[in-house]
PALUMPA-206068 format. One record per residue: x, y, z of N, C-alpha, C in turn. Coordinates in steps of 0.02 Angstrom, whole numbers, plus 50000, padded with zeros to 5 digits. Each point is the difference from the previous one (the first is absolute). Layout:
<nodes>
- nx / ny / nz / cax / cay / caz / cx / cy / cz
- X / Y / Z / X / Y / Z / X / Y / Z
...
</nodes>
This chain:
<nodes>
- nx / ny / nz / cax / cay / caz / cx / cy / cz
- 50043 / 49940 / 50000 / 49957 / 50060 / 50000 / 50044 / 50062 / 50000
- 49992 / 50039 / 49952 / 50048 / 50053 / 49992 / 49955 / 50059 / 50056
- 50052 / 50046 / 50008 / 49968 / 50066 / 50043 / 49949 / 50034 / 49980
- 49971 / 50019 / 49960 / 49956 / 50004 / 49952 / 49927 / 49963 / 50023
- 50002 / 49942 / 50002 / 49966 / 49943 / 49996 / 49978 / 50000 / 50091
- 50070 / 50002 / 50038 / 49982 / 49997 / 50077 / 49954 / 50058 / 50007
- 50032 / 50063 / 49975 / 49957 / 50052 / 50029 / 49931 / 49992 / 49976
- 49984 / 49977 / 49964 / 49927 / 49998 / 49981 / 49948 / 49961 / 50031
- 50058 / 49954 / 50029 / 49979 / 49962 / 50049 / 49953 / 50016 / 50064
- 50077 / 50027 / 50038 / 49974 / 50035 / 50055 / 49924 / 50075 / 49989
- 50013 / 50019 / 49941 / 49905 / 50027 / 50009 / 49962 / 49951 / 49984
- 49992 / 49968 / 49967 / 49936 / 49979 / 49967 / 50002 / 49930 / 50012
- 50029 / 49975 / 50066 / 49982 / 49919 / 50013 / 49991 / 50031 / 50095
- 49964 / 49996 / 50004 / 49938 / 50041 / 50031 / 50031 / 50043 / 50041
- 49948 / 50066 / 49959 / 50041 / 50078 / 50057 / 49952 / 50003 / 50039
- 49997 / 50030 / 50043 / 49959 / 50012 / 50071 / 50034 / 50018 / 50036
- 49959 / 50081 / 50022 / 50031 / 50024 / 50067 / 49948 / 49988 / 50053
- 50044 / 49982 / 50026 / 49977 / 49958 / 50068 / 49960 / 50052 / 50055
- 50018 / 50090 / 49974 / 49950 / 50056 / 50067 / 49937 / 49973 / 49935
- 49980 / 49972 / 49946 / 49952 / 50017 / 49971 / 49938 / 49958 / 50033
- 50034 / 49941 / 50030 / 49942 / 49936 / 50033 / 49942 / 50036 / 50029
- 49942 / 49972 / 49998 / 49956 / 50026 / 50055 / 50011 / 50028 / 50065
- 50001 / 50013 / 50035 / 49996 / 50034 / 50061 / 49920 / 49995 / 50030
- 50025 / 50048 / 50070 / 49929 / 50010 / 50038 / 49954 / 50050 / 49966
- 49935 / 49997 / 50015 / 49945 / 50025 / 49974 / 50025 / 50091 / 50003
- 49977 / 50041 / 49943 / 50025 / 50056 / 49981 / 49990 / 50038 / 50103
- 50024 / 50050 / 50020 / 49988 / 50029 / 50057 / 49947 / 50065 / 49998
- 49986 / 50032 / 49932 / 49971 / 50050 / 49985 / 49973 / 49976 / 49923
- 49946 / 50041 / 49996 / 49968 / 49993 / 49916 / 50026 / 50040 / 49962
- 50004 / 49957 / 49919 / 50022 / 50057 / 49944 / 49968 / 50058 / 49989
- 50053 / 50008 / 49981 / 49957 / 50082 / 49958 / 49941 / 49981 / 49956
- 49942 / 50034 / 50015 / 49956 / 49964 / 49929 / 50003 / 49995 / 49956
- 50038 / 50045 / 49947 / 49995 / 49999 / 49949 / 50028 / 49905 / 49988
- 50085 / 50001 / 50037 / 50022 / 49948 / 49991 / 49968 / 49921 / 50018
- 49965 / 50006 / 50041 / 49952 / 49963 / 50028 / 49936 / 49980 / 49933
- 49999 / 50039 / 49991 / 49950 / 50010 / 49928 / 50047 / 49939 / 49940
- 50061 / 50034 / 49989 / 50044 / 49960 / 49949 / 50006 / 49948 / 50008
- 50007 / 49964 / 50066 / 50029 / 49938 / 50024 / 49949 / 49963 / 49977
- 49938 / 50002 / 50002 / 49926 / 49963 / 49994 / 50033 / 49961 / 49927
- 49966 / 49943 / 49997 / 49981 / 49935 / 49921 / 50068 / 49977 / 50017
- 50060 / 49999 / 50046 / 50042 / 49959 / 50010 / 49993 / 49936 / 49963
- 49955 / 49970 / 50018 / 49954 / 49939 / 50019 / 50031 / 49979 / 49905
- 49969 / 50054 / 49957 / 49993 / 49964 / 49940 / 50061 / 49963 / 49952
- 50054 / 50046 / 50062 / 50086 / 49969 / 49949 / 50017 / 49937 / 50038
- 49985 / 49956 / 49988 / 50022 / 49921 / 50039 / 50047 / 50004 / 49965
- 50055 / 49952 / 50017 / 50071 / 49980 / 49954 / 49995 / 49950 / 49956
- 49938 / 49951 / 50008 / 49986 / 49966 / 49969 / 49946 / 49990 / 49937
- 49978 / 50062 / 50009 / 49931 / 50024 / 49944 / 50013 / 50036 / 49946
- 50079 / 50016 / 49991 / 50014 / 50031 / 49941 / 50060 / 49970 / 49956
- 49994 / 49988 / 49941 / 50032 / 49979 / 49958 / 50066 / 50066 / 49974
- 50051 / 50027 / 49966 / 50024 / 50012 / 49990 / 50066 / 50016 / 49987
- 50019 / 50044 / 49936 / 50070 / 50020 / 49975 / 50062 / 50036 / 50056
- 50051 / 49974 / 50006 / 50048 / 50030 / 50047 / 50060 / 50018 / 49951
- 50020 / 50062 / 50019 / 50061 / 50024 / 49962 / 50086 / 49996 / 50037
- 50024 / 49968 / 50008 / 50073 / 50040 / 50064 / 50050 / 50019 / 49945
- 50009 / 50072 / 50053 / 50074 / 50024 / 49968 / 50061 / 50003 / 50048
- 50038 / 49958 / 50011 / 50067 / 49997 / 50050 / 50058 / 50024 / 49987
- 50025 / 50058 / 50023 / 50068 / 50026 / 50001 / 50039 / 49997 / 50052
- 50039 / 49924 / 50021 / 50042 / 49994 / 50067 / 50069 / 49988 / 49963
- 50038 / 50060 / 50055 / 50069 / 49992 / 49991 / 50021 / 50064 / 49932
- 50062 / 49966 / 49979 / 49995 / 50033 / 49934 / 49980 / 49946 / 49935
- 49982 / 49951 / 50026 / 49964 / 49936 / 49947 / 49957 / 50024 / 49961
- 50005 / 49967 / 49944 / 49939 / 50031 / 49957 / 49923 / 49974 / 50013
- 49956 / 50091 / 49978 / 49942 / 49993 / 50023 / 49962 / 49919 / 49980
- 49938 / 49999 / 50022 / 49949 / 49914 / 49964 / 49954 / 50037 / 50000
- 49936 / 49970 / 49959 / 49956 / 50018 / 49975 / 49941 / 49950 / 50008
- 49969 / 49948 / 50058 / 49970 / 49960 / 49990 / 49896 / 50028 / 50009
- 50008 / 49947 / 49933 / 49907 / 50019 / 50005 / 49976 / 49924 / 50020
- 49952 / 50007 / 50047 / 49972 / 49933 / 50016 / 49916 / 50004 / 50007
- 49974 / 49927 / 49980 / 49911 / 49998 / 50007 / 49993 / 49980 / 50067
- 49983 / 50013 / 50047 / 49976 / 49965 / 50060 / 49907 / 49970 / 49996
- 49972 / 49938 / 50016 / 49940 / 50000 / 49979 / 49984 / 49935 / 50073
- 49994 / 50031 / 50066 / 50004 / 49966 / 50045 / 49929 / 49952 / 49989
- 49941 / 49988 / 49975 / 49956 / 49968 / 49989 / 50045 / 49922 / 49973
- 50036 / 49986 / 49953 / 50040 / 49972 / 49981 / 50028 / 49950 / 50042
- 50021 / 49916 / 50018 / 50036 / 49974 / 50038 / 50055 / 50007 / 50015
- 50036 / 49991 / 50052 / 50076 / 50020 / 50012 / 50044 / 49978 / 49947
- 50044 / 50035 / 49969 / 50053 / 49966 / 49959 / 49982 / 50063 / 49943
- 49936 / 49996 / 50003 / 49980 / 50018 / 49903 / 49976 / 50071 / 50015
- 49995 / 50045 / 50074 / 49983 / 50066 / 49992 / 50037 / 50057 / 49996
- 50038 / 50000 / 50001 / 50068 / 50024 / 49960 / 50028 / 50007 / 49921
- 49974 / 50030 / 49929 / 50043 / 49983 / 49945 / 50029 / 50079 / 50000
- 50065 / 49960 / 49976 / 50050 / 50061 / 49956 / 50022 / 50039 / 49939
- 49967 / 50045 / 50001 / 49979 / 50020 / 49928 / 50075 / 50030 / 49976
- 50038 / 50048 / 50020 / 50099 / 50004 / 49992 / 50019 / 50021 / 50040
- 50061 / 49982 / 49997 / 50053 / 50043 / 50043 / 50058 / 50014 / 49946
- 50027 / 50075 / 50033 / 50058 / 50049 / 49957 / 50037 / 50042 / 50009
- 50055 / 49978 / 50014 / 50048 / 50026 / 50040 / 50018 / 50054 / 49944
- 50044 / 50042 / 50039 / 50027 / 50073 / 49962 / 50058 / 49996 / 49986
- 50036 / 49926 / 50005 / 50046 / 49984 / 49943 / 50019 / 49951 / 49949
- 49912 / 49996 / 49995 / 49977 / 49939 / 49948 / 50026 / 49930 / 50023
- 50038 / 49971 / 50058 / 49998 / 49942 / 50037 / 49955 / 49990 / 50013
- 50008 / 49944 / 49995 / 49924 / 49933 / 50036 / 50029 / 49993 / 50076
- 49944 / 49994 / 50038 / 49980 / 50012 / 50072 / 50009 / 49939 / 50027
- 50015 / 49978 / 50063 / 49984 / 49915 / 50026 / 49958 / 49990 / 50062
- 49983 / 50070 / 49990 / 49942 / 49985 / 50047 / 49909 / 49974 / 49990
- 49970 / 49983 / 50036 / 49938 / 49970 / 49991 / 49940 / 50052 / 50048
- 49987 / 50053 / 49950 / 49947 / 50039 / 50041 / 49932 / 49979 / 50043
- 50003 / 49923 / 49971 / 49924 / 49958 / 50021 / 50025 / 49948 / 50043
- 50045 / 50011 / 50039 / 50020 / 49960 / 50056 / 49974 / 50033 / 50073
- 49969 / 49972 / 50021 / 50002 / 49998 / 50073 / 49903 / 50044 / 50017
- 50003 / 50002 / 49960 / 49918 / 50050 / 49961 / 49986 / 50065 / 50031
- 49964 / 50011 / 50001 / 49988 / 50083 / 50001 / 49945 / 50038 / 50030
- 50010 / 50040 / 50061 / 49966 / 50024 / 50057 / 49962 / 50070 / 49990
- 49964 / 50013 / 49948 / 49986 / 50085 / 49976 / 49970 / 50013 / 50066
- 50032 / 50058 / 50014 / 49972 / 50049 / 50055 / 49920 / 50050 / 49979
- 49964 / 49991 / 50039 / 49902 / 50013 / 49988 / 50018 / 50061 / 50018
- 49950 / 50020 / 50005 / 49960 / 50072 / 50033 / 49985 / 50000 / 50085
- 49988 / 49922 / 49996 / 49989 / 50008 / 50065 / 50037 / 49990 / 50065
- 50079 / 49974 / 49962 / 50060 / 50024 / 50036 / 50031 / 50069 / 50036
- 49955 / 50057 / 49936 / 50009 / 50054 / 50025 / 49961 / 50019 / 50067
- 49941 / 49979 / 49994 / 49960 / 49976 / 50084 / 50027 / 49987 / 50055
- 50031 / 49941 / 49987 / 50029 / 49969 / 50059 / 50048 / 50047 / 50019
- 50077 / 50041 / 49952 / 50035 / 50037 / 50019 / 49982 / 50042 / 50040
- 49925 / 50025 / 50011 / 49998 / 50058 / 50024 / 49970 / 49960 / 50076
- 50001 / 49945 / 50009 / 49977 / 49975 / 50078 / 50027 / 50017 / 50031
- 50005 / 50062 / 50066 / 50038 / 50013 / 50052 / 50024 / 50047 / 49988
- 49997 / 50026 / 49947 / 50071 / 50067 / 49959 / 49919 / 50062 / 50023
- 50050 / 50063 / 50020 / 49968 / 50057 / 50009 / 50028 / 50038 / 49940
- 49942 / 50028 / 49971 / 49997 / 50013 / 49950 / 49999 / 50086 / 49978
- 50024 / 50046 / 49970 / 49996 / 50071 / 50009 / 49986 / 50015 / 49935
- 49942 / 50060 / 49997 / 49994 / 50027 / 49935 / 50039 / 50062 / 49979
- 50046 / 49994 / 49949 / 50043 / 50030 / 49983 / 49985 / 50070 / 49967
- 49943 / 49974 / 49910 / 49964 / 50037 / 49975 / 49945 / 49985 / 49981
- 49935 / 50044 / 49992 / 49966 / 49978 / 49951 / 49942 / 50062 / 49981
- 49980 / 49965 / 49913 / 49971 / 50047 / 49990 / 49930 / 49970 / 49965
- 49987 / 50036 / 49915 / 49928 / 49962 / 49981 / 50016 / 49952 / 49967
- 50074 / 50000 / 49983 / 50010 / 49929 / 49957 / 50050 / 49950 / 50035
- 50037 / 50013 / 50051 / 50044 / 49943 / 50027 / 50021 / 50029 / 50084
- 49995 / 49952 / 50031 / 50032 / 50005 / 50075 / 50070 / 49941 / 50008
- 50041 / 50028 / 50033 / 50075 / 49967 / 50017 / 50003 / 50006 / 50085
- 49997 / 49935 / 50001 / 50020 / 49981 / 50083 / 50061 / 49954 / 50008
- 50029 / 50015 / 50062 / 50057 / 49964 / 50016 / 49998 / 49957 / 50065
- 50040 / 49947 / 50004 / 49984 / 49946 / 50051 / 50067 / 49980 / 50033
- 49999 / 49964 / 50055 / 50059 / 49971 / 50011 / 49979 / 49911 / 50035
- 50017 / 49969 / 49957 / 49974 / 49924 / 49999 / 50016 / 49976 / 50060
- 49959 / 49967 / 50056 / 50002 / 49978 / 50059 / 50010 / 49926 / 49998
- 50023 / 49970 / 50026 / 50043 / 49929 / 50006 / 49996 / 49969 / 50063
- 50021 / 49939 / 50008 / 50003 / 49971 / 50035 / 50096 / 49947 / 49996
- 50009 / 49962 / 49932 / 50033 / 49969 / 49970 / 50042 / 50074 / 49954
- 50059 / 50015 / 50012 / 50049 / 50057 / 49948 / 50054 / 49944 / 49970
- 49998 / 50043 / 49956 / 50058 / 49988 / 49945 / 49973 / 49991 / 49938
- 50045 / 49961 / 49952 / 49988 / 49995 / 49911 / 50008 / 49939 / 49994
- 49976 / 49955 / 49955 / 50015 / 49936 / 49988 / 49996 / 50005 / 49938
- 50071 / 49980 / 49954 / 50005 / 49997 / 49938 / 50032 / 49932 / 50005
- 49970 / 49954 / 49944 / 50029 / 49910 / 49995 / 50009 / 49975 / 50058
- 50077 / 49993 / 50007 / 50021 / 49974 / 50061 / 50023 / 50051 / 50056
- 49991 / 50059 / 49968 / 50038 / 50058 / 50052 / 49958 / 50025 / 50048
- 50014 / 50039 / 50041 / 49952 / 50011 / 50070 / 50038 / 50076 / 49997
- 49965 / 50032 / 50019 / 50057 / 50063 / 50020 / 49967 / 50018 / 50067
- 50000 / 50014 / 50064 / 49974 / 50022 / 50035 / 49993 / 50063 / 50019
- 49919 / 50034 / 50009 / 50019 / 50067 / 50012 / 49951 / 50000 / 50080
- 50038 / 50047 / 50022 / 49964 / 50022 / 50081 / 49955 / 50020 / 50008
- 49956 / 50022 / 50042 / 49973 / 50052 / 49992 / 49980 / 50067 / 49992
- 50081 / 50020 / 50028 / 50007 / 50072 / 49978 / 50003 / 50022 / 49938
- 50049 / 49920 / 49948 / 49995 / 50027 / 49932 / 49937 / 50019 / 49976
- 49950 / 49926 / 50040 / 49948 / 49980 / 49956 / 49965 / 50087 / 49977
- 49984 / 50028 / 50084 / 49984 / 50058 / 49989 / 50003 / 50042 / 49953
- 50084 / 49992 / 49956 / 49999 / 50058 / 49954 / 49974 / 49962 / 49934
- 49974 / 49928 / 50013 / 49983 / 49992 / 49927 / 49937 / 50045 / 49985
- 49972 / 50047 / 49940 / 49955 / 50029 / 50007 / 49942 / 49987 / 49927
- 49961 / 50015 / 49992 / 49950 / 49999 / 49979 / 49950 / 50025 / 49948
- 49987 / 50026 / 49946 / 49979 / 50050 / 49972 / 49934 / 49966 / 49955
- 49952 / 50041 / 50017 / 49938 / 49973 / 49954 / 49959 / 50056 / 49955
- 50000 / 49986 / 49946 / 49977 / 50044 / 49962 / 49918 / 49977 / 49973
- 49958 / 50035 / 49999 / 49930 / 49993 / 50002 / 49973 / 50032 / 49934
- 49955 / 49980 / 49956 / 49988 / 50036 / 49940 / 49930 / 49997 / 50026
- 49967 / 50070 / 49988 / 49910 / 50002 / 50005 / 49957 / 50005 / 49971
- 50036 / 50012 / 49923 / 49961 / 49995 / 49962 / 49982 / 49949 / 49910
- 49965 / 50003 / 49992 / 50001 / 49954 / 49928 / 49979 / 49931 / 50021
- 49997 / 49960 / 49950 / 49975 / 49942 / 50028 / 50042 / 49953 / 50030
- 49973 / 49969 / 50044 / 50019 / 49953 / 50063 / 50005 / 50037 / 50055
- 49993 / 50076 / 49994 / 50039 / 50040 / 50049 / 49948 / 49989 / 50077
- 50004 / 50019 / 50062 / 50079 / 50007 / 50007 / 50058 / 49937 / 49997
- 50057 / 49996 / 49989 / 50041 / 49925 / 50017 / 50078 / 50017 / 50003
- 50032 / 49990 / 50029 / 50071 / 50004 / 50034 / 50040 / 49981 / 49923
- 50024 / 50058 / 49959 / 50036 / 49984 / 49943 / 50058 / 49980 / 50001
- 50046 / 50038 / 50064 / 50054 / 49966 / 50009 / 50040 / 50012 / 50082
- 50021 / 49937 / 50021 / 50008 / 49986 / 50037 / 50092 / 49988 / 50008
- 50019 / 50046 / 50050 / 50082 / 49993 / 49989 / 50037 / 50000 / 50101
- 50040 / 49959 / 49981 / 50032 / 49995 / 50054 / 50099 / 50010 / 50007
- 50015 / 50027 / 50038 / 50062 / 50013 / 49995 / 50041 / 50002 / 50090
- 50044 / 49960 / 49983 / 50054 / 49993 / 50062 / 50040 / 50057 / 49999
- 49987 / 50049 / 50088 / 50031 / 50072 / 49990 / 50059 / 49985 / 50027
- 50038 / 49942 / 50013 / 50068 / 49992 / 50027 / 50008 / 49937 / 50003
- 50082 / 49996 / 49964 / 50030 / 49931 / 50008 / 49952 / 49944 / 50064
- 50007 / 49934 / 49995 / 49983 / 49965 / 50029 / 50034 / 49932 / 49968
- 50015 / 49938 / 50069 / 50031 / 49963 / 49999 / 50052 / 49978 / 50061
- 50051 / 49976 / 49978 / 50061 / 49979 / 50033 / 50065 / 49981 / 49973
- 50050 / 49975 / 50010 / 50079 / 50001 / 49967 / 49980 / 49956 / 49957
- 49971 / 49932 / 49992 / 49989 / 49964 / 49960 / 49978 / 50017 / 49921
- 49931 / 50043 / 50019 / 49978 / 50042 / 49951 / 49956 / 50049 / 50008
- 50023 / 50051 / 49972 / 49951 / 50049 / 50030 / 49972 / 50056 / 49912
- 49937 / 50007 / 50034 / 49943 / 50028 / 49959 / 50001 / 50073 / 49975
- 50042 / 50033 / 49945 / 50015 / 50063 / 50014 / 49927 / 50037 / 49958
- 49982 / 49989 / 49950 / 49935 / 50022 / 49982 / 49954 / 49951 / 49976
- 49930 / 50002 / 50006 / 49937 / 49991 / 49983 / 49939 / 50050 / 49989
- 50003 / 50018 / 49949 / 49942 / 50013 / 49972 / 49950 / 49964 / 49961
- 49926 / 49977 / 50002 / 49967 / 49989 / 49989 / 49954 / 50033 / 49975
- 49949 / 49985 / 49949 / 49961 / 50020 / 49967 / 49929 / 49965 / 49960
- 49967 / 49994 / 50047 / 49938 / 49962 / 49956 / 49951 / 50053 / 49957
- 49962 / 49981 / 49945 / 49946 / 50047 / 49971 / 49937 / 49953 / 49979
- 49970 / 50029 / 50031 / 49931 / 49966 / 49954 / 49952 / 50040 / 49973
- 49934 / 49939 / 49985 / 49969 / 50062 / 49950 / 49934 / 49963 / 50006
- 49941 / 50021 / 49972 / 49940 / 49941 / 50004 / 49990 / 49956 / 49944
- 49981 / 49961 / 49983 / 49969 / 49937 / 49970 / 49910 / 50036 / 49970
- 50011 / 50041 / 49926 / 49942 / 50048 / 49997 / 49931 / 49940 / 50012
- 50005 / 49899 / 49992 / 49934 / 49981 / 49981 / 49992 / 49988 / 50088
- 50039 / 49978 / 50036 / 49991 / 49981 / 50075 / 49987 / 50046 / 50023
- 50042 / 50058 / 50015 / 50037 / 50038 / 50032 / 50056 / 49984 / 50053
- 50009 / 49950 / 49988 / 50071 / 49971 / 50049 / 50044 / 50038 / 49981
- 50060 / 50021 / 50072 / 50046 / 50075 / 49970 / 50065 / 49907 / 50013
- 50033 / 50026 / 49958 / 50045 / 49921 / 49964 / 50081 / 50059 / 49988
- 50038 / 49963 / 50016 / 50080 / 50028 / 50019 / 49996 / 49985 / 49910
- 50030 / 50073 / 49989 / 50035 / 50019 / 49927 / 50090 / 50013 / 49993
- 50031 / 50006 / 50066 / 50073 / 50005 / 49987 / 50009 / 49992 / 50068
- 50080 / 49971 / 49999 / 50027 / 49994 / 50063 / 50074 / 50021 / 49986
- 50023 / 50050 / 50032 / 50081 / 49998 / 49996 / 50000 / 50001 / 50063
- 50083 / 49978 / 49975 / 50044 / 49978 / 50076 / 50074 / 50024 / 49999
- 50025 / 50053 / 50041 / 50052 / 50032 / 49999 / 50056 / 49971 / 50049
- 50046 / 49962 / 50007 / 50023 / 49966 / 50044 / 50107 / 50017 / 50012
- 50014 / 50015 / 50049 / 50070 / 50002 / 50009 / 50017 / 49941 / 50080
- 50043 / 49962 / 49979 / 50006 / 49953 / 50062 / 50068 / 49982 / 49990
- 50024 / 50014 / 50060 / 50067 / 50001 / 49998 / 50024 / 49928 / 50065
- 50024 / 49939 / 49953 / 50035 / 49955 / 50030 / 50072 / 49997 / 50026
- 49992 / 49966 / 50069 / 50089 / 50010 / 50008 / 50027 / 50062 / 50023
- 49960 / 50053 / 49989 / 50031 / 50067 / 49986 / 50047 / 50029 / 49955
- 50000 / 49965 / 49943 / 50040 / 49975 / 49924 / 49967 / 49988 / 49960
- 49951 / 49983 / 49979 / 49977 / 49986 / 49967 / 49921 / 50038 / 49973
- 49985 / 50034 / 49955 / 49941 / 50035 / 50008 / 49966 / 49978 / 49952
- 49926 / 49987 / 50012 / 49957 / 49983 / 49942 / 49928 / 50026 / 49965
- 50011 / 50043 / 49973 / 49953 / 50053 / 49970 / 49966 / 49986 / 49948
- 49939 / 49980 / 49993 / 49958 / 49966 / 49979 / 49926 / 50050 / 49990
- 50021 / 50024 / 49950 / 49909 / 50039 / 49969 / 49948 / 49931 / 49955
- 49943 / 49993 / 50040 / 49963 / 49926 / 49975 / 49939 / 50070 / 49979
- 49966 / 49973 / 49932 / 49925 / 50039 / 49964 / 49959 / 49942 / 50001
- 49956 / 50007 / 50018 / 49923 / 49946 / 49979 / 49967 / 50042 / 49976
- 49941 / 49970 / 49945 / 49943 / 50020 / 49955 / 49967 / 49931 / 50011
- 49914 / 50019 / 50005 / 49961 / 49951 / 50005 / 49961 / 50036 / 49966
- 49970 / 49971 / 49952 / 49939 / 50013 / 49942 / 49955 / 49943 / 49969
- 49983 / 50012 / 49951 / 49925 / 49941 / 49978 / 49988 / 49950 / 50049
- 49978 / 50026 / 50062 / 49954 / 49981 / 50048 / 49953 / 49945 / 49969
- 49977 / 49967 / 50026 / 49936 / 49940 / 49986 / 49963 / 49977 / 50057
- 49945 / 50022 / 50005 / 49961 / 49962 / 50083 / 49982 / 49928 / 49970
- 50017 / 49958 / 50050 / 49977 / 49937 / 49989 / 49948 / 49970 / 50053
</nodes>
């Protein structure tokens, strides 16, 4: 497995931050408007939608990949996964297998759960969009990428912070368009430690359901092993031609 290949690893063979788990029941109510947005959770199951996945991976100075994949979880295990290409940006062939280990799309109603326990502040708002900010409440800290663990405290956890952007108008409205999270200070230990994370989810609605369904995910990542070793890793997702099944 070339470096290239590991780093792609460590995002996308299962990321999860660990302040995102459920927590205790919120301590105060949302803002309404946002309270308003959160509503039809219910309709994005992980398993009720068929669709196109795009990744774009730039780790290291390796050349970028380009993989498009069908996910069609209705499908038996083995066969819900096809690979439509992959294309690297120096016309090499890849040895990796994007349909290994299968694939966890993050709902709408993850964004729910994030906000269990998190006090929530309204930043702005007006007749077409409100922006609130959060700080994700935990129980379990740190990052779990593959096999790696990074642990963060709770003081880090604190500065992980929060940002929700609210659209109010047009159709589906209101619904949380995009959802971003960012680590305001190193976190970790000598082994390895976490120098940036930024996150970024967007969604949008589903005009025949109205299910609001994740349209992009980036992932901004610096992690520095050893204290020698640094690994900087910009990951893009695109999810499109949706299918309710």
């Amino acid at each position: 497995m070339n470096l290239r290949t590991a780093a792609i690893c460590l995002i996308l063979m299962p990321l999860s931050v660990s302040l995102l788990r459920p927590a205790t029941a919120a301590e105060s109510p949302l803002p309404p408007t946002l309270a308003k947005a959160l509503e039809g959770a219910e309709l994005d199951t992980k398993d009720g939608w068929a669709f196109r996945q795009t990744v774009t991976v730039q780790a290291l100075d390796e050349p970028g990949t380009t993989t498009i994949t069908r996910w069609d979880p209705s499908k038996p295990a083995g066969e819900r996964c096809t690979l439509v290409s992959v294309t690297t940006s120096d016309g090499k062939a890849d040895d990796g297998d994007p349909c290994k280990g299968g694939h966890d799309r993050e709902s709408y109603g993850d964004v729910v759960r994030m906000l269990q326990g998190a006090t929530v502040l309204t930043v702005s708002e007006n007749d077409e969009r409100a922006v609130y900010s959060f700080v994700p409440q935990g129980d379990d800290h740190g990052l779990h990428m593959g096999d790696i663990h990074i642990g963060v405290d709770e003081e880090n956890a604190e500065r992980m912070v929060g940002t929700l952007e609210v659209v109010k108008t047009g159709a589906g409205a209101p619904y949380v368009e995009k959802f971003s999270l960012n680590l305001g200070e190193p976190a970790g230990n000598l082994l390895a430690k976490l120098k940036k994370l930024d996150i970024v989810y967007r969604f949008a609605p589903d005009v025949d359901s109205g299910a609001k369904l994740l349209r992009e995910l980036d992932i901004d990542l610096n992690l520095s092993v050893f204290t020698m070793f640094n690994v900087t890793t910009q990951v893009s997702m695109r999810y499109d031609e949706y299918r309710r099944l």
